[in-house]
LOLUMKE-280023 format. One line per field, with one value per residue (C-alpha): residue number from 1; residue in three letters; x, y, z. Coordinates in pm, 1 decimal. Layout:
num: NUM	... .
residu: ALA	... .
u: X	... .
v: Y	... .
w: Z	... .
This chain:
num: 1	2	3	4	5	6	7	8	9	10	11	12	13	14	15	16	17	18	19	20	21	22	23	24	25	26	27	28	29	30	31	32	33	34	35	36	37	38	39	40	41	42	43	44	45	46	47	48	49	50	51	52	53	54	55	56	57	58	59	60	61	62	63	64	65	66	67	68	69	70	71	72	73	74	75	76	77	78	79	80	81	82	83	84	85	86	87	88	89	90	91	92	93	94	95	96	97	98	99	100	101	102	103	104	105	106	107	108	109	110	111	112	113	114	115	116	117	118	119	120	121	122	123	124	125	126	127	128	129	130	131	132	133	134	135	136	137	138	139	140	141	142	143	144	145	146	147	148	149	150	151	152	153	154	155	156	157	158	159	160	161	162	163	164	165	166	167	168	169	170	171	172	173	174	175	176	177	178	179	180	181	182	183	184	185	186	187	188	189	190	191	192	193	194	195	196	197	198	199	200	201	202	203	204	205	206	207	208	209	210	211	212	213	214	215	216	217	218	219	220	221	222	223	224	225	226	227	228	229	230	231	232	233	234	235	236	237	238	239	240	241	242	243	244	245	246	247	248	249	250	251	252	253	254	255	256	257	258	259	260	261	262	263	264	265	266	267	268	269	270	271	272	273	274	275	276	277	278	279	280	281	282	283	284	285	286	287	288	289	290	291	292	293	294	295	296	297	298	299	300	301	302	303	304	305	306	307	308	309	310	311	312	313	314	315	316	317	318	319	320	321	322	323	324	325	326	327	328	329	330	331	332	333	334	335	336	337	338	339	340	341	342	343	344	345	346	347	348	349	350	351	352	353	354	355	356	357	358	359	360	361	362	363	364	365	366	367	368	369	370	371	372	373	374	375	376	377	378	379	380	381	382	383	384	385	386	387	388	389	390	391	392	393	394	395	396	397	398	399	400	401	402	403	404	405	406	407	408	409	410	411	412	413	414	415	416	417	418	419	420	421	422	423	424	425	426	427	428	429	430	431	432	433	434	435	436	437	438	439	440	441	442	443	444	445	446	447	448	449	450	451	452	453	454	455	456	457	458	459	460	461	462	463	464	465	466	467	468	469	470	471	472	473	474	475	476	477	478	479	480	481	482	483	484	485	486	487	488	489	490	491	492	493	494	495	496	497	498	499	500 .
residu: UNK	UNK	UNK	UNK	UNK	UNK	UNK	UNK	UNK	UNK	UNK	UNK	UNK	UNK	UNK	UNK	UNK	UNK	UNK	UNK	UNK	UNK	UNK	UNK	UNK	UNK	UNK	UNK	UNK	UNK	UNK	UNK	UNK	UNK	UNK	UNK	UNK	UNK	UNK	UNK	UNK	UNK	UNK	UNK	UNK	UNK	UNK	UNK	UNK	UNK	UNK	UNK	UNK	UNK	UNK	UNK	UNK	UNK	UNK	UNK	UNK	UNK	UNK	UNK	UNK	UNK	UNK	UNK	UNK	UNK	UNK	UNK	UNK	UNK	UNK	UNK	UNK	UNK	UNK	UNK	UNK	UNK	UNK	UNK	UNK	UNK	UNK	UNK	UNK	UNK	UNK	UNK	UNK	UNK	UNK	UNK	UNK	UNK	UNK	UNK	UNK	UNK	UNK	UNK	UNK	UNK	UNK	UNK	UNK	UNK	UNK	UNK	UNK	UNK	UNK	UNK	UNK	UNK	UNK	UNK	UNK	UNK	UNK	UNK	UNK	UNK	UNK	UNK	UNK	UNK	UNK	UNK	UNK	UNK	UNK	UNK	UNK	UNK	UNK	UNK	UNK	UNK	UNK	UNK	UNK	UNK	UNK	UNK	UNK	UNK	UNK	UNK	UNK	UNK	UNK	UNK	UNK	UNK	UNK	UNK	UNK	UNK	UNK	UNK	UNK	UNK	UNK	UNK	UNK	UNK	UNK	UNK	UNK	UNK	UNK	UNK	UNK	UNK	UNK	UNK	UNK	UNK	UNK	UNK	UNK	UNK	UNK	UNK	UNK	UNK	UNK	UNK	UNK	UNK	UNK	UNK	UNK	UNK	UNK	UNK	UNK	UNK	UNK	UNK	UNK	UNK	UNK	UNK	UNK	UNK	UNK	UNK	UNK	UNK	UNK	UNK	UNK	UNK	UNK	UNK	UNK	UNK	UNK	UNK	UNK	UNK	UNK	UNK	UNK	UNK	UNK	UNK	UNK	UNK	UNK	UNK	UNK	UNK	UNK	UNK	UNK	UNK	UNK	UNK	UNK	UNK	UNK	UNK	UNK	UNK	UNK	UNK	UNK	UNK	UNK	UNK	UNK	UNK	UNK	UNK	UNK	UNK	UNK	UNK	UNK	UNK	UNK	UNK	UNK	UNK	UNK	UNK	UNK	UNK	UNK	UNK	UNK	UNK	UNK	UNK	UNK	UNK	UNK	UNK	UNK	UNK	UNK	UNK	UNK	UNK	UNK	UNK	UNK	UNK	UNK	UNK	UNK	UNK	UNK	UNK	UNK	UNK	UNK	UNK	UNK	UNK	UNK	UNK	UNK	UNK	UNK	UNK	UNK	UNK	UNK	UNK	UNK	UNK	UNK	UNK	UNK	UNK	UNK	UNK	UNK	UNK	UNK	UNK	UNK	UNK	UNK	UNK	UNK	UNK	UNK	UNK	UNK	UNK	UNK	UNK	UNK	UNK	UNK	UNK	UNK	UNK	UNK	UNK	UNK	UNK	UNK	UNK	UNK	UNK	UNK	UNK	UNK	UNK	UNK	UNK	UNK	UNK	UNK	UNK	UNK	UNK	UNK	UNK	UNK	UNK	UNK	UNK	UNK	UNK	UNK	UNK	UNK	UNK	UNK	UNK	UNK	UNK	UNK	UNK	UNK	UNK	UNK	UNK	UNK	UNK	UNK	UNK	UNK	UNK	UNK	UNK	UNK	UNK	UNK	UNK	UNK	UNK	UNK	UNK	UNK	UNK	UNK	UNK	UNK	UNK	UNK	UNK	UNK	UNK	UNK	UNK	UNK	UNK	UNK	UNK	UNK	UNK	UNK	UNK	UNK	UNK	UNK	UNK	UNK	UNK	UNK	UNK	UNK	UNK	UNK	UNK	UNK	UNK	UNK	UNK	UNK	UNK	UNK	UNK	UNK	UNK	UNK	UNK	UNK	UNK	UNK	UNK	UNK	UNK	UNK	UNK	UNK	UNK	UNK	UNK	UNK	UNK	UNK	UNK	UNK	UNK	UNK	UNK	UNK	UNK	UNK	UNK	UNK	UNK	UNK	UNK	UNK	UNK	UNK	UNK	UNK	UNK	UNK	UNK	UNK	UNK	UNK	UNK	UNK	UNK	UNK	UNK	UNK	UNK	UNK	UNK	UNK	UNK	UNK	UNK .
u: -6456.4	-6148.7	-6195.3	-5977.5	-5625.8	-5549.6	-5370.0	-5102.4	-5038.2	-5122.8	-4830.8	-4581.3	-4697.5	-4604.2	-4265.7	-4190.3	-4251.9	-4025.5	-3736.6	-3731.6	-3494.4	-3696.6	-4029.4	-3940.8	-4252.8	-4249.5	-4365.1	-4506.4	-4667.5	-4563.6	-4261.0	-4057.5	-3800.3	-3940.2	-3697.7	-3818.2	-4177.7	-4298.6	-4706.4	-4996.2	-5240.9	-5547.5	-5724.7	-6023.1	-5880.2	-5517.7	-5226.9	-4995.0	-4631.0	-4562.5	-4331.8	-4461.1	-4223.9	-4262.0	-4608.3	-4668.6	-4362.4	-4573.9	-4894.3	-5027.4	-5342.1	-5112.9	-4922.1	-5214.0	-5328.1	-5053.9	-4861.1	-5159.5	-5383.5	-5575.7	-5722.8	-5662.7	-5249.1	-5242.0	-5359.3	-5116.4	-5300.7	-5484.3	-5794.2	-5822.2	-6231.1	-6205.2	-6308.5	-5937.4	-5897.1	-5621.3	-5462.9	-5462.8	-5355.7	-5024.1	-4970.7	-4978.5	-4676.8	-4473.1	-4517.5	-4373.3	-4128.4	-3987.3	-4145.3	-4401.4	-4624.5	-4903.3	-5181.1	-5451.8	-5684.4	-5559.2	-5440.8	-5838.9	-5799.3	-5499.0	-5520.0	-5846.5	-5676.2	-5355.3	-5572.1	-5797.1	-5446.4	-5307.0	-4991.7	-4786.0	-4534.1	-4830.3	-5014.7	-4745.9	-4639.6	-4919.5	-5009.2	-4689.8	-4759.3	-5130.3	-4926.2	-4643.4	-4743.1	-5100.5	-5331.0	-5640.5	-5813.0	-5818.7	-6166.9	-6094.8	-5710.0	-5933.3	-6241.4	-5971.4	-5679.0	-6058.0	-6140.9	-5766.0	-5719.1	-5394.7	-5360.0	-5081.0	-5221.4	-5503.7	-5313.7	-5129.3	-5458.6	-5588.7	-5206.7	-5257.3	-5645.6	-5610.6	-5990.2	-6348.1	-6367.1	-6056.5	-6269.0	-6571.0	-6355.1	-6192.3	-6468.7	-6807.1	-7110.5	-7191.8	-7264.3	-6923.4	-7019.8	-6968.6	-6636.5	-6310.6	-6248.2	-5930.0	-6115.9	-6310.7	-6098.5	-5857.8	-6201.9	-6274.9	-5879.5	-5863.9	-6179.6	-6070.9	-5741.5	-5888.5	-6116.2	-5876.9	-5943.5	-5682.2	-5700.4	-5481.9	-5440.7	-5041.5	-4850.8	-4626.4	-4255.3	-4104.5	-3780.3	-3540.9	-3386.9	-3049.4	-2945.9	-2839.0	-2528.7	-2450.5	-2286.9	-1897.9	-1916.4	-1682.7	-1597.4	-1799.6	-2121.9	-2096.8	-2396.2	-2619.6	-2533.9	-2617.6	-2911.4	-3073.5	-2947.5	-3155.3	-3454.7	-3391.0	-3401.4	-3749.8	-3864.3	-3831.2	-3974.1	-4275.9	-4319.2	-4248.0	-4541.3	-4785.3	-4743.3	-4776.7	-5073.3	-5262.8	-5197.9	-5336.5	-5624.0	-5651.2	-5615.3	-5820.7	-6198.8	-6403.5	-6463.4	-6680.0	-6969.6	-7093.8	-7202.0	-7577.9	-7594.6	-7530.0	-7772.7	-8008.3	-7919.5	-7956.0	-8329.4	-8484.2	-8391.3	-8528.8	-8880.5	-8951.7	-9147.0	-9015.7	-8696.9	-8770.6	-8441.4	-8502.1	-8340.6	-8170.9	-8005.4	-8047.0	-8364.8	-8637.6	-8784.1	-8603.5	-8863.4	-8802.4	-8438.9	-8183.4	-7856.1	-7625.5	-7392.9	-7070.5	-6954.0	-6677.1	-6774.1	-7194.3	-7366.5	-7674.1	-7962.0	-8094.6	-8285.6	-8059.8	-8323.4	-8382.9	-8016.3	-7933.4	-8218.0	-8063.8	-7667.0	-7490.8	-7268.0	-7462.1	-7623.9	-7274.4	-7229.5	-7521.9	-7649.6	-7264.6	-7104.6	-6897.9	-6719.7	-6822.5	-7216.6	-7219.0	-7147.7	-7355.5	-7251.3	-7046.5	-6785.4	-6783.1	-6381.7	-6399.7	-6348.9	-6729.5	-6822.5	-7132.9	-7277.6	-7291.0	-7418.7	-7738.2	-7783.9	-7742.0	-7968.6	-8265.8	-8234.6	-8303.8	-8585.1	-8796.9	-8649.5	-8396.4	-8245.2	-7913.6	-7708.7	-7394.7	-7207.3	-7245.8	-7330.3	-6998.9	-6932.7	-7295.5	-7231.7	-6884.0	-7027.7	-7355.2	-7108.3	-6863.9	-7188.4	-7327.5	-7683.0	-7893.0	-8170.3	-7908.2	-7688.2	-7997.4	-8143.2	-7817.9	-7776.4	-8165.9	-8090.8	-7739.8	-7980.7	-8286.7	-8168.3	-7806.0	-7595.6	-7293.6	-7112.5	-7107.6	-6745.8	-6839.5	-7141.8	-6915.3	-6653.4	-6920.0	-7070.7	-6742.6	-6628.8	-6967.8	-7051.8	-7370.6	-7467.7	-7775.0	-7640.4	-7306.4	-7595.0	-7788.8	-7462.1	-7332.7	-7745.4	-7692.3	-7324.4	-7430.6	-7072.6	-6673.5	-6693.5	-6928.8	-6738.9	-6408.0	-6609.1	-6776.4	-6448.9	-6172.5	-5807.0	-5720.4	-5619.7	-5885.3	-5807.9	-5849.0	-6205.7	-6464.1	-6526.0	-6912.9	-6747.6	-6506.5	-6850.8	-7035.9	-6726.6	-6650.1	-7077.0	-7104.2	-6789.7	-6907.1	-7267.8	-7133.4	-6864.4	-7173.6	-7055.6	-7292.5	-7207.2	-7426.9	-7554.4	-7908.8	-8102.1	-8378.9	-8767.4	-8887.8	-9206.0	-9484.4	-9715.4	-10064.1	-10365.6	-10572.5	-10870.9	-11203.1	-11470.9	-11806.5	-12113.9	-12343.8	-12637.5	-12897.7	-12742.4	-12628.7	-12969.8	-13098.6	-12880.8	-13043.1	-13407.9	-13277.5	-13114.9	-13409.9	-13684.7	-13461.3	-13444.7	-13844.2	-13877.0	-13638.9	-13816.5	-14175.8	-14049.0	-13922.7	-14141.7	-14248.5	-14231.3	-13856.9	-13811.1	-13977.5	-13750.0	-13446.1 .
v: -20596.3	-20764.9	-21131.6	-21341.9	-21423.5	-21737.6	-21982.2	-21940.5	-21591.2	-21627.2	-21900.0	-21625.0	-21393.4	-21644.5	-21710.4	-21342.6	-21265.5	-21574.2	-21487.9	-21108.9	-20988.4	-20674.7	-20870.3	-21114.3	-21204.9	-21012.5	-21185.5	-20924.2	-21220.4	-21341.2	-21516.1	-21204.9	-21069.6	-20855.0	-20575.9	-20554.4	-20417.9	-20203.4	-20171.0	-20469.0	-20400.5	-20658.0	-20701.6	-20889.3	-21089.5	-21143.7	-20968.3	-20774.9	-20650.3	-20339.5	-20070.3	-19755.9	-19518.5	-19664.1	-19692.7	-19324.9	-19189.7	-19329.7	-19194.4	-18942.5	-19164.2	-19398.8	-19067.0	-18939.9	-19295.0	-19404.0	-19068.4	-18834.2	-18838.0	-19118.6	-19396.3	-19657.9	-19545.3	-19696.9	-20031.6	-20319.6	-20471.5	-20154.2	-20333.1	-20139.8	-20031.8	-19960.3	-20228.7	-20340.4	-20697.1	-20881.2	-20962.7	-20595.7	-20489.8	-20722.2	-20576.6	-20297.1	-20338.0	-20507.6	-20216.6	-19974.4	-20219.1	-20234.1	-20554.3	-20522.0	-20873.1	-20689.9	-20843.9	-20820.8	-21011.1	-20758.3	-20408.4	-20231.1	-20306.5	-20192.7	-19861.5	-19819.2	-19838.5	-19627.9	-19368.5	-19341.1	-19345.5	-19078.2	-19333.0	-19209.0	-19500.4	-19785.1	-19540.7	-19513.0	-19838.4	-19926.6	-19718.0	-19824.7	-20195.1	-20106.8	-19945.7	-20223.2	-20549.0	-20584.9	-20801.7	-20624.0	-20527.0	-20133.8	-20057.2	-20213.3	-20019.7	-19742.9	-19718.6	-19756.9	-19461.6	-19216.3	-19375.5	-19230.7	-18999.1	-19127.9	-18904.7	-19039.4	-19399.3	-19276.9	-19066.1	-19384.6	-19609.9	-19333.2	-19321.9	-19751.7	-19636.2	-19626.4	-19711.8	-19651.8	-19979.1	-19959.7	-19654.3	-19849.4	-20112.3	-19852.6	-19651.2	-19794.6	-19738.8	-19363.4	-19008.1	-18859.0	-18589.5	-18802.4	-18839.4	-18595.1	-18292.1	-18449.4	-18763.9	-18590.9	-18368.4	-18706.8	-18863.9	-18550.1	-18499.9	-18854.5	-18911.8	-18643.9	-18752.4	-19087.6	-18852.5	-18740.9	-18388.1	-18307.9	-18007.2	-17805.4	-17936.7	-18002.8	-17793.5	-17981.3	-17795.6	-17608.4	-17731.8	-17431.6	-17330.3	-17339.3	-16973.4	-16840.4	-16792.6	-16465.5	-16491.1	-16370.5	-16142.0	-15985.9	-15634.7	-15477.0	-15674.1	-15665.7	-15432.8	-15629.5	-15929.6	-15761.2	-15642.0	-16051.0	-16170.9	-15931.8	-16003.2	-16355.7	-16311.4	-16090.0	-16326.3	-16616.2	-16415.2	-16367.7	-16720.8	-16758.3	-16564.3	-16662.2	-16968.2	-16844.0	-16657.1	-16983.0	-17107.2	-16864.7	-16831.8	-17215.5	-17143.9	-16825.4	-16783.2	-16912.5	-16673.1	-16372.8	-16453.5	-16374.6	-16051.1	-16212.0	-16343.6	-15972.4	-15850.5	-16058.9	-15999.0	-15644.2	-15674.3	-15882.8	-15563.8	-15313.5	-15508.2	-15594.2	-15320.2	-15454.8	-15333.1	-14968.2	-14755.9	-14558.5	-14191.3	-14045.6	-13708.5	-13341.4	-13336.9	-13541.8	-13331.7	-13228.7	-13356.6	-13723.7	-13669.9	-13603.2	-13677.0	-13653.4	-13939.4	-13903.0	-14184.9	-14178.7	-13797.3	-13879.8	-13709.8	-13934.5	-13824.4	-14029.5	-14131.2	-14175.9	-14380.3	-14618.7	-14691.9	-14719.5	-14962.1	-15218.0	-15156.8	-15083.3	-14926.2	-14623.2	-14645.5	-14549.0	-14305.5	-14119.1	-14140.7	-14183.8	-13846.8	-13877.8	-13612.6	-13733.1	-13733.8	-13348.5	-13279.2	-13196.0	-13424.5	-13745.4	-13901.5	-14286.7	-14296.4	-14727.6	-14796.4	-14836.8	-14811.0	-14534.4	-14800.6	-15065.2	-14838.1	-14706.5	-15060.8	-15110.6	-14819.5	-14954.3	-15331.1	-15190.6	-15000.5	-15258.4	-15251.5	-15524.2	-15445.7	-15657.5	-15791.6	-16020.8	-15686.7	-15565.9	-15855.0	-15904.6	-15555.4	-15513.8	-15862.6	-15655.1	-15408.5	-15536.3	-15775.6	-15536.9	-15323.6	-15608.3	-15601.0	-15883.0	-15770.3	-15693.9	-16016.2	-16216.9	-16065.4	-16086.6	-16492.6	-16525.6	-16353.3	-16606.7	-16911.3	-16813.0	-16529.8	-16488.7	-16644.3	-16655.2	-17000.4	-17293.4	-17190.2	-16829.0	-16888.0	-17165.3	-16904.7	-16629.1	-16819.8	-17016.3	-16671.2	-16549.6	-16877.5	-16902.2	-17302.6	-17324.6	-17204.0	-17434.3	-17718.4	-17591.9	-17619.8	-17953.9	-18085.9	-18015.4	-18213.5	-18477.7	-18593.8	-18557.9	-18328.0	-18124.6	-18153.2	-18032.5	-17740.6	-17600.6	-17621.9	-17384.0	-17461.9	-17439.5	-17702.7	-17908.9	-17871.7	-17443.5	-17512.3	-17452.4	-17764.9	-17797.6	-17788.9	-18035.7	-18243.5	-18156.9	-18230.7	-18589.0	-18688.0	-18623.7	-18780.1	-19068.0	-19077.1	-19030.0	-19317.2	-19540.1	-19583.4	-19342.9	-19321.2	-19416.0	-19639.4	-19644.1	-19947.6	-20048.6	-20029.8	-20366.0	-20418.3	-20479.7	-20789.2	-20637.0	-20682.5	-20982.6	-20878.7	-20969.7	-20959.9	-20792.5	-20890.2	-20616.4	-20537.6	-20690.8	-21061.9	-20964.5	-20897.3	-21183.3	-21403.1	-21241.9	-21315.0	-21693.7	-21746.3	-21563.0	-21843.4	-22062.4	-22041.0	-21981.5	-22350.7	-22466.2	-22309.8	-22453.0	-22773.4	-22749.9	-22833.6	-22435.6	-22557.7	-22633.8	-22291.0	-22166.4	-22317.7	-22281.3 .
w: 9716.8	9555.4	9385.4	9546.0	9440.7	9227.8	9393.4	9236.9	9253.7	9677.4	9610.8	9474.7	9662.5	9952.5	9843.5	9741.3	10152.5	10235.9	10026.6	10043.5	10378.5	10409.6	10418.9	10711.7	10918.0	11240.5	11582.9	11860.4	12026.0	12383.4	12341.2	12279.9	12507.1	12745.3	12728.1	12362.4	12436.8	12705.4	12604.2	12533.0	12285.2	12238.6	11934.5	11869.2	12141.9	12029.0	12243.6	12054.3	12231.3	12138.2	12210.4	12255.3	12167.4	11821.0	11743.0	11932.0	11611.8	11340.8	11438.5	11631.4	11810.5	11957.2	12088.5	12243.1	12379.3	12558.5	12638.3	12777.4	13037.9	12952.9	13196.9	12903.7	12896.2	13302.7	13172.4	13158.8	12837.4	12635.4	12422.7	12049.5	12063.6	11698.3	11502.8	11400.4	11179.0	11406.6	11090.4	10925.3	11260.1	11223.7	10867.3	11018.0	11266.4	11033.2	10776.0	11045.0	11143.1	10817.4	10685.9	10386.5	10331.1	10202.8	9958.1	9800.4	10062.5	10360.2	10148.3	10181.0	10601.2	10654.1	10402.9	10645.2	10963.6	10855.2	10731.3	11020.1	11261.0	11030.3	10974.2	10679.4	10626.3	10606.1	10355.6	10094.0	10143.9	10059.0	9744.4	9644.2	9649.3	9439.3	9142.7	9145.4	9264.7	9369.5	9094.8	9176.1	8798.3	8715.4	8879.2	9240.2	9195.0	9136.0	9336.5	9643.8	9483.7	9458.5	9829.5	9948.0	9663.7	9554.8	9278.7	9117.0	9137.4	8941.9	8708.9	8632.1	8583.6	8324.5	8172.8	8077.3	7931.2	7572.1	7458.2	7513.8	7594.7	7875.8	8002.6	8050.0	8211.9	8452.0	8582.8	8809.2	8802.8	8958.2	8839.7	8724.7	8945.5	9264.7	9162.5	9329.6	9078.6	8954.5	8866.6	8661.4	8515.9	8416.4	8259.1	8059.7	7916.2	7845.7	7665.4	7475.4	7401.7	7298.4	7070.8	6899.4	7004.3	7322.0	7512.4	7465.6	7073.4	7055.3	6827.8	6622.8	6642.6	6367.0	6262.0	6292.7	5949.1	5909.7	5913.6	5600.5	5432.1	5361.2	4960.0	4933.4	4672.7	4498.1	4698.2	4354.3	4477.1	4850.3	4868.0	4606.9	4858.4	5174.3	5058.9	4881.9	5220.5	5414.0	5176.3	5211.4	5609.0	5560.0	5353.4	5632.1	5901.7	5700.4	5684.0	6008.7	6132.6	5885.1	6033.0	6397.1	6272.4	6162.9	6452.2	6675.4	6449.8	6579.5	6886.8	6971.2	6985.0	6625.4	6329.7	6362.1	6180.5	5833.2	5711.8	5658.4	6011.9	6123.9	5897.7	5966.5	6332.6	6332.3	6069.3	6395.8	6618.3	6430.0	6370.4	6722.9	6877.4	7180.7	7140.7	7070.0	7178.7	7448.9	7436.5	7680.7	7561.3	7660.1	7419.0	7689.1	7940.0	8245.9	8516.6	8374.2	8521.4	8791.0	8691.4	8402.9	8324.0	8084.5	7889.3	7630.7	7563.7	7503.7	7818.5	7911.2	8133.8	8435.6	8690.0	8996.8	9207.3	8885.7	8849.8	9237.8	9233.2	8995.9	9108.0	9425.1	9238.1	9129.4	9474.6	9642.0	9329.9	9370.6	9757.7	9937.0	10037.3	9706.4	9600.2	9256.8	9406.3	9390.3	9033.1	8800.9	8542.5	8624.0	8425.1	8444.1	8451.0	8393.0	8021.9	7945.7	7547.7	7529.1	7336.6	7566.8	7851.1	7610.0	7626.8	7957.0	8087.0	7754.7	7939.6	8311.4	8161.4	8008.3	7625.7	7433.0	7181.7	7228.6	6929.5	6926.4	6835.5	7212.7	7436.3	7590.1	7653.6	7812.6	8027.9	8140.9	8203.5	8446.5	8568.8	8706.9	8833.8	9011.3	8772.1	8758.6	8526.6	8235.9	8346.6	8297.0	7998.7	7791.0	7943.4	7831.8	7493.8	7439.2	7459.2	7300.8	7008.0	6947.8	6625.3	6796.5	6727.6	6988.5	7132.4	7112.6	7353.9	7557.6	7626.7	7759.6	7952.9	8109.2	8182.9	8363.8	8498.1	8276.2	8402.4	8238.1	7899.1	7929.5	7981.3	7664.8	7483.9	7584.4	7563.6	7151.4	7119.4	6961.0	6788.6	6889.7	6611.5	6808.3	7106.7	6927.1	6772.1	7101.3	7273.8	7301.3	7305.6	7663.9	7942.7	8037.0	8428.7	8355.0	8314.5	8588.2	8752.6	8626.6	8292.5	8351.1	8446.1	8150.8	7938.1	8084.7	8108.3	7727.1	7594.2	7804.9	7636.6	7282.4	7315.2	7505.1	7806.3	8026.8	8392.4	8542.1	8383.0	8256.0	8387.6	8140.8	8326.5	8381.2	8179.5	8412.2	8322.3	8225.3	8469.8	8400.0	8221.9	8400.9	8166.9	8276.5	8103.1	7956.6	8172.3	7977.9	8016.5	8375.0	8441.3	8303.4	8455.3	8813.5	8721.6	8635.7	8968.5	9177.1	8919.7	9024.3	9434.7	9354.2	9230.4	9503.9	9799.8	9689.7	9723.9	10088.5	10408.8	10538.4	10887.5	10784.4	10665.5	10949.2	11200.0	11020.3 .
């Protein structure tokens, strides 16, 4: 993967191993003392002396290979059947020796084999020489930290990204989705930050005021003192939470909307004679019902079967040996608005006649009952019908896991703006981690550098054209070959023809 070291930097590199004590070269080839090793490991076909004990403290395969059962832990020379680079292999030893003359040629072998030996010393050694010393560029430092997940090697590579264009330069080319949820989540809070529109927007501090100094009066005025210092105090706290006010009104959810959105919300209700309201008081006839619901004081008649059908939760209500079951009229005792649940029982019975005024409480309440038929009307009525602002949608449907609508959303962001106005002010990583995806895909588009990226189709060459003559000059073209042969033949012997 890497592009090979300068020669100079191999030279430093070179002389930083010679001159450094802790980075002596280690020798675990024959010539050692005996008493030194006690175990013979061969790879690809060099003889490493080992001791045991050592290796078998460091990692957890080597325990098992040459301290259980094993026919391979009798041998005098154990080969390595994995397929181990000699050369990582003496990294590798010298790393749990205490030696460290890692680089950038050898680093991707031996993070391999000390990952798939469970070895924790060669690992961080070795994500510690990647975020100090190694000269890799920012995309091979981080396709190997999203390889390992070394989280804080990539948290430092996004740290140093300060453009698009150090973005671009960072990440390769694959879907954002195919990256770990962290990754994604640093690609979505960066791009933002570069944005200029962080999440969670910082709030600039308020300077404390001094506190105020209560006038010496003459013992006449004490009181008239007492009391402008206490208005001066009332005065300041005002401020103080006018100012906390604005901010929250930053913060929190957008603006209700306007009075003529409403209106016009609530006009489209009452002219579609498909959203008649459906009654169901004392006044309908008693054979269309069997039950009697109360809610917030408004009694409302039902059908158990119908309502069993589309919840569980009126299922165990109604057909469960409840005590509850045996009434004849049942209070709901959750906090349901009566107005929600007419809606409710009008969407499980074929009518609509939703508005932005209810939809959340209806969506709380099917949610909590476990209704799909009102869940899915109200998401179908949030992408095709309501006037509810971008971030008023983006928070429903964040909070009931609505993908399709968080796609329809993010599909019309067009600008940062419209990024910064669709989302709210929370911590990017608090998001659900589709979001996080959507959030990171589209900041990528907008600044154009899509991921991945989109390779152009190559324009095929067009079909040589063979042209066909009409059928009158084809046809004459047949009788003048067939005069032709004509002329020919009567000129050639017969008994030629004849023999041939």
């Amino acid at each position: 993967m890497a592009s090979k070291r300068s020669a100079k930097q191999m030279e430093d590199g070179f002389k930083d191993s010679e001159e450094t004590s802790s980075k002596k070269f280690f020798d675990f080839s024959e010539g050692i003392d005996s008493e030194l090793y006690d175990g013979v490991l061969q790879v690809e076909g060099r003889l490493f002396y080992v001791m045991k004990g050592h290796l078998a403290r460091h990692s957890d395969y080597f325990k098992n290979l040459f301290f259980k059962d094993y026919a391979e832990s009798k041998k005098d020379i154990i080969p390595l059947e994995d397929a181990v680079p000699a050369d990582a292999f003496q990294h590798f030893l010298e790393l749990i020796s205490g030696g460290n003359r890692l680089n950038d040629e050898v680093i991707e072998e031996v993070l391999k084999i000390s990952q798939m030996w469970f070895a924790e010393v060669p690992l961080e050694k070795a994500k510690e020489y990647l975020m100090k010393k190694s000269n890799l560029v920012p995309m091979e430092k981080f396709i190997i930290a999203e390889k390992y997940n070394f989280s804080d090697l990539k948290n430092a590579l996004f740290a140093n990204v300060q453009t698009v264009a150090d973005m671009n330069s960072l990440l390769p080319n694959q879907d954002v989705s195919d990256f770990e949820p962290d990754t994604t989540t640093l690609i979505a809070k960066r791009l933002l930050e570069i944005s200029g529109i962080p999440r969670p927007i910082p709030v600039a501090p308020v300077a404390p005021e001094p506190p105020a100094e209560i006038p010496v009066a003459p013992e006449q005025n004490i009181q008239e003192g007492i009391i402008a210092f206490l208005q001066q105090e009332l005065n300041r706290t005002r401020e103080e939470a006018e100012r906390e006010r604005m901010r929250l009104d930053r913060i929190f959810m957008a603006s209700k909307r306007s009075a003529n959105q409403m209106e016009d919300g609530s006009k489209d209700s009452d002219e579609t004679p498909s959203k008649k309201a459906f009654d169901f008081s004392e006044g309908i006839d008693s054979e269309l019902y069997d039950g009697v619901l109360q809610v917030e004081g408004c009694l409302f008649h039902v059908m158990k079967g119908h309502l069993a059908r589309h919840s569980d939760y009126f299922r165990n209500l109604f057909f469960k040996n409840y005590a509850d079951s045996k009434k004849e009229i049942i209070t709901l005792e959750e906090v349901v608005p009566a107005d929600a649940f007419q809606h409710f029982l009008e969407l499980i019975s074929g009518g609509n006649r939703l508005n932005d005024e209810v939809i959340e409480e209806v969506l709380k309440i099917s949610q909590m009952w476990f209704a799909e038929v009102p869940l899915e009307k109200a998401k179908e009525y949030l992408l095709k019908n309501s006037n509810l602002v971008p971030m008023e949608k983006f928070i429903i449907a964040e909070k009931y896991n609505f993908s399709d609508l968080k796609t329809a959303l993010f599909s019309n962001v067009q600008t940062v703006a419209d990024m910064n106005a669709l989302l709210p002010n929370q911590e990017v990583s608090d998001f659900e981690p589709d979001t996080i995806t959507l959030i990171a895909n589209r900041l990528l588009e907008i600044s154009g550098i899509p991921r991945p990226i989109p390779v152009a189709p190559v324009a095929q060459a067009p079909a040589e054209i063979v042209p066909v003559a009409p059928d009158r000059a084809r046809e004459a073209l047949q009788r003048e070959i067939r005069r032709r042969l004509q002329e020919i033949s009567r000129h050639l012997d017969p008994n030629l023809l004849r023999d041939n």
